[in-house]
N, C-alpha and C positions, 0 to 999 in steps of 0.2 A: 123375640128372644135375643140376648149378646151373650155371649162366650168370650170371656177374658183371661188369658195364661194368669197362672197363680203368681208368679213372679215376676208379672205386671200390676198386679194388685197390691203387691208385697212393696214395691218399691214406689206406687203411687200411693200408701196409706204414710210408708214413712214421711212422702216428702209434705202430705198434707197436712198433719198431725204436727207438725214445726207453726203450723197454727192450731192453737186447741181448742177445736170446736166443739169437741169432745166434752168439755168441760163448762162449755155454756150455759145459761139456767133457760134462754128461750128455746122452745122446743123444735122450734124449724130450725135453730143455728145448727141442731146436735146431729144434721144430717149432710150430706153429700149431694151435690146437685148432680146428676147424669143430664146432658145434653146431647142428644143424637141429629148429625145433621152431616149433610153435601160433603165435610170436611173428615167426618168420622164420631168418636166419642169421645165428649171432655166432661171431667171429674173436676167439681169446682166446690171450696170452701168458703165462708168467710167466718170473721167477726165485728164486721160493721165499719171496723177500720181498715183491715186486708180481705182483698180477694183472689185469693188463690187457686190456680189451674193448671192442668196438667192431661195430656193426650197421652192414653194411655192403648199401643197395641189391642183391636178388639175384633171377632165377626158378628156383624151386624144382619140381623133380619129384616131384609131391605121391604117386606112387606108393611114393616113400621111406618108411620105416617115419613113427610120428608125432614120436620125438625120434631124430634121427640123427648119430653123433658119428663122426669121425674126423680124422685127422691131416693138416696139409701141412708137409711138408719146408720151410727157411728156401731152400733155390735152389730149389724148388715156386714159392712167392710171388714172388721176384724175378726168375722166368722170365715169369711171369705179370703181373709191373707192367712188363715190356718191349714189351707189348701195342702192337700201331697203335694211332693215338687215334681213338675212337668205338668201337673193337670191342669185344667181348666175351670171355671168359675161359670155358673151358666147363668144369668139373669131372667126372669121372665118379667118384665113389663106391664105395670098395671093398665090396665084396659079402661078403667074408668079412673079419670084424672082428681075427678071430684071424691071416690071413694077408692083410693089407692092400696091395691095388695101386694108387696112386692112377694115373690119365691124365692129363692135361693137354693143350688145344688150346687153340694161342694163334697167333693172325693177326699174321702178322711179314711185313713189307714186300706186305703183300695177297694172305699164301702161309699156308693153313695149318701148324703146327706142333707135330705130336705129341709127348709125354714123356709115360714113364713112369717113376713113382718107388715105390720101396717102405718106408713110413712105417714108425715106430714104432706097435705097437696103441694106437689111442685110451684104452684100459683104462687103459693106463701112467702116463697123464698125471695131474698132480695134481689133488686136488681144488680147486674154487672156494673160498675162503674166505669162511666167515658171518661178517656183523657183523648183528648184530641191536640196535635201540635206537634212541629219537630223528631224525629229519632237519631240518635246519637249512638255511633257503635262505639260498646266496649269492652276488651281488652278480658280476657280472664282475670288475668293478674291483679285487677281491678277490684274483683271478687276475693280474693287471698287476700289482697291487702286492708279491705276492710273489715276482715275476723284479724288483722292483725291489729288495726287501733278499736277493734269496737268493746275488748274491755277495759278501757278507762271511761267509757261515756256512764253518766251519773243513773244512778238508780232511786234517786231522792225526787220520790213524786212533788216537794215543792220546786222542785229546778227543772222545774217540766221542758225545758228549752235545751237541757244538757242533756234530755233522754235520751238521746240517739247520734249518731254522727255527720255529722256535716261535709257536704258535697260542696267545693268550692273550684270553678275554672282559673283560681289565680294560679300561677308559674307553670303555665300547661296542665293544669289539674290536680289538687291534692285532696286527702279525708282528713279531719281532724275531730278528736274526741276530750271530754273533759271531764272530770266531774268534783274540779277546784282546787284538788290536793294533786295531779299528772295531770299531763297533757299530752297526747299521741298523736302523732299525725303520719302519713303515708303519703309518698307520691303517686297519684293516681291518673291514668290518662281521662279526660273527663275535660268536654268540652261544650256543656249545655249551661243551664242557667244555675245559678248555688242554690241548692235545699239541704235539709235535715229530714235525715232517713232515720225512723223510731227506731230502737233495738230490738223489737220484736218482727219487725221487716230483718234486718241486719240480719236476725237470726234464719229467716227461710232461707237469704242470699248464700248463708253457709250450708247449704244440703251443696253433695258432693258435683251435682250436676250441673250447679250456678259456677263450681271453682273450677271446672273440668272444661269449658268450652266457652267463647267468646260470646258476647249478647250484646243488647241495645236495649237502651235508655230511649222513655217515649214522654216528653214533657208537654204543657200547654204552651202552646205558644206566645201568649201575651205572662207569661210567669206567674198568675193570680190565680192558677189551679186548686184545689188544694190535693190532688191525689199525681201518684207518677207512678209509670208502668213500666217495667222490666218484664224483658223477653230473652230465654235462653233455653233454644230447640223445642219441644213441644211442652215447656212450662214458663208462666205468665203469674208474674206477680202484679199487682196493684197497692200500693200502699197510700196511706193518708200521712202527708208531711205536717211536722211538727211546725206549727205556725210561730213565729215570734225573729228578734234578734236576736243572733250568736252572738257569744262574745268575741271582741278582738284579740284573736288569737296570737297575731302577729306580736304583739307587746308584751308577751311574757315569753318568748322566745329570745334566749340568750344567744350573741351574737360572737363574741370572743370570751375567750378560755386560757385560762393559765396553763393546765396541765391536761395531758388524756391519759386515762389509765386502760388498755385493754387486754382483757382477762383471758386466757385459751379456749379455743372451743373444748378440750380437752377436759375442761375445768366447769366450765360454762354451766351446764346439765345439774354438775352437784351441787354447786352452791346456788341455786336455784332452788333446787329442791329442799336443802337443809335453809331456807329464808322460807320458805312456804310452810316450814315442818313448826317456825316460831309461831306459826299465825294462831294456836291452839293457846298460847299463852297471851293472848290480847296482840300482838307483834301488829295490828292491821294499821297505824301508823297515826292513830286517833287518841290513843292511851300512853300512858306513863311505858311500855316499852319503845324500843327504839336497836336500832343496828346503827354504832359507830364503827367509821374508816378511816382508819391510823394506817400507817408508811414507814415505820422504824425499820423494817425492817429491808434493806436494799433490794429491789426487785420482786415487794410482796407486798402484799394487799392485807393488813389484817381486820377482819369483822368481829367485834364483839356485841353481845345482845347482853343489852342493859336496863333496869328498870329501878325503881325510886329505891328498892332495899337490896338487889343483890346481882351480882354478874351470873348470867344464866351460863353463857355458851363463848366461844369462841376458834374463829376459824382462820386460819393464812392460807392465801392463793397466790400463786404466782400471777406479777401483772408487767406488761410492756409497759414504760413511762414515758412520754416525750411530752415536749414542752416547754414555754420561756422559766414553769419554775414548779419547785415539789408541787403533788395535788396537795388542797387542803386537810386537816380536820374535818368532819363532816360526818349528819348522820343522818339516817333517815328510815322511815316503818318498813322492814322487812319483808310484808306482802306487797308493798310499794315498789320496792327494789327488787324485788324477783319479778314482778310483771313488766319493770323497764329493762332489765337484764332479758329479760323473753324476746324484746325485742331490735336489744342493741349490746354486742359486749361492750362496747368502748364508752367508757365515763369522762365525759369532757366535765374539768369542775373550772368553778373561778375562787373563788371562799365560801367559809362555813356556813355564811347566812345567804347565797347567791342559790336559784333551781341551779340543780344539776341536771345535766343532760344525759342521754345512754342512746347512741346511735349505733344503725350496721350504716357501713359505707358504703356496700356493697348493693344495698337498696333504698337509700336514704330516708330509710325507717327512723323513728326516732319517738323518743318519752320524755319530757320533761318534767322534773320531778320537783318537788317542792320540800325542802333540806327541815329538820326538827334543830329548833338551838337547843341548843346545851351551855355549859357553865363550868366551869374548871372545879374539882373538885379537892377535898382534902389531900393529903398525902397518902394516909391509911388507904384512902378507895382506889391511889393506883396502884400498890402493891396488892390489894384486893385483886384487880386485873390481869396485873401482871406487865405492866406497861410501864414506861417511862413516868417519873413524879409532875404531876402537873398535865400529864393528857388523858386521864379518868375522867369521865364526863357522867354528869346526872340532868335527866331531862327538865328544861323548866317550864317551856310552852313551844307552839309549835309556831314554826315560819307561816307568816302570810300564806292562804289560798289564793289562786288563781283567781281575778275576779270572774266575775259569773254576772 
């Protein structure tokens, strides 16, 4: 028999469910491995590329052999996190490993609640993955800062190399993301060997308990693994790195800037939001929309959202300016510029056709962005605007990508 608080189950279904096993089509993924041993109870997932664990508070019926393994169903568990709050969760333990029944009683509206289910044999399940070599402690902050570059990393299953974000020990540690058109990067303390951690690893790393407390990094030691393990309190991730070369990151990183323009925090939040609000009209920086950044006006930032027939929108912010000289002309996809504003106010530019950069200083956060040219337009289309004659801009193609 185990006895498990409900709001132990509740907070181990969420963190496990950050992988979807759930949604598996083989029928032993679609389960939960229980492991009962010396140490206590661990709850472990995978999907063949992550192994996911987590020690989850339990009382243990030490009559139980000394390591005891079996299976829970994925509507096992979620019958089980539907628990009253304070009660318990009871398990009864299949007795034959080869014909497994699991039980189930669960306190629902102050009414016991039997289930029973019939698991796949624990045998079926796969095995744990070894990474044997080195541990590297790090840093929470570590963890924060890589839900901060990990939405620019690429979602284009032909760029399988840019899926995820890259661990690199150069200048005491950084993460970088790409996926051709931004480029993110974060200073990270990180002092083991470079990999590429997939985004769907990146994703478990963001449950609240990875960002909340300090952990280690568990690499192979000769570097030719292909799996790495993170450890943080009694949850254990494994993930399988993304095999191949990164691109050279360091080369499309701008080095000097004519101008910085940065925006108030004050400010910050809205026009974030109103660049997010274009994304509904194609704005995501791949289409004939686009947000141009004109300077007429001393001390102000104006945005207009432009596309091949008509001026949609247009907004002034207040911006700090320094620098050897005005920021440029310059425009760029809207959802592109809200997710680099996300992570930096300050726009360091050089010209219209140069990345633009958006850093915090404060954390040496930073996006590199990749600018849309444009074209001087008629007369007509800047009174259209509302702008000076001659800096109405219609898109004609888009700058360079990042190579990859």
């Amino acid at each position: 028999m185990l006895l498990i608080p409900v709001s132990a189950i509740q907070t181990a279904r969420k963190l496990l469910t950050r992988i979807h096993f759930e949604r598996l089509k083989l029928p032993v993924l679609t389960h939960v491995l229980a492991t009962i041993d010396a140490a206590g109870l661990t709850l472990a997932v995978t999907d063949l590329d992550h192994w996911l664990e987590t020690r989850p508070p339990a009382i243990i019926d030490r009559t139980l052999p000394d390591i005891t393994r079996f299976l829970i169903p994925a509507a096992a568990l979620a019958a089980a996190a539907r628990g009253d709050k304070g009660s318990s969760v009871q398990f009864e333990c299949p007795p034959d490993p080869n014909k497994p029944v699991l039980k189930l009683t669960v306190t629902c509206g102050k009414m016991p609640v039997e289930s029973v289910y019939q698991p796949e044999p624990a045998a079926d399940f796969p095995v744990r993955p070894k990474v044997n070599g080195p541990i590297t402690p790090v840093p929470k902050q570590t963890f924060a800062a890589l839900q901060t570059v990990a939405g620019s990393a690429s979602s284009d299953a032909t760029r399988y190399v840019l899926n995820g974000v890259l661990f690199s020990p150069d200048d005491g540690g950084i993460l970088i993301a790409t996926d051709g058109r931004r480029l993110a990067g974060a200073p990270a303390r990180f002092a083991g060997l470079e990999f590429i951690l997939p985004s769907a690893a990146v994703h478990v790393l963001g449950f609240p308990d990875f960002t909340a407390r300090d952990a280690a990094i568990q690499q192979p030691d000769d570097g030719k693994g292909t799996h790495i393990q993170f450890r943080s309190g009694p949850h254990t991730l494994i993930a399988r790195t993304i095999e191949g070369s990164y691109p050279n990151y360091r080369q499309v990183i701008p080095r000097e800037f004519v101008a910085d323009a940065t925006i108030p925090e004050t400010h910050r939040p809205a026009l974030i939001s109103w660049l997010r609000s274009l994304d509904g009209k194609g704005g995501n920086g791949h289409g004939k929309v686009t947000v141009r950044l004109t300077w007429d006006k001393p001390g102000h930032l104006t945005l207009t959202l432009r596309d091949t027939d008509t001026t949609a929108a247009r907004i002034d912010v207040p911006v700090a300016i320094s620098g050897e000289g005005p920021p440029p002309v310059i425009a760029f996809g809207p959802a592109y510029l809200a997710d680099a504003l996300a992570i930096g106010s300050t726009l360091r530019l050089i010209d219209g056709i140069s990345p633009g950069m958006a850093v915090d200083p404060s954390s040496g956060n930073f996006c590199v962005l990749m600018p849309c040219r444009f074209t001087k337009a008629v007369a007509e289309d800047a009174v259209e605007v509302g702008v000076g004659a001659g800096q109405a801009a219609h898109v004609t193609a888009s700058a360079p990508a990042i190579a990859a």
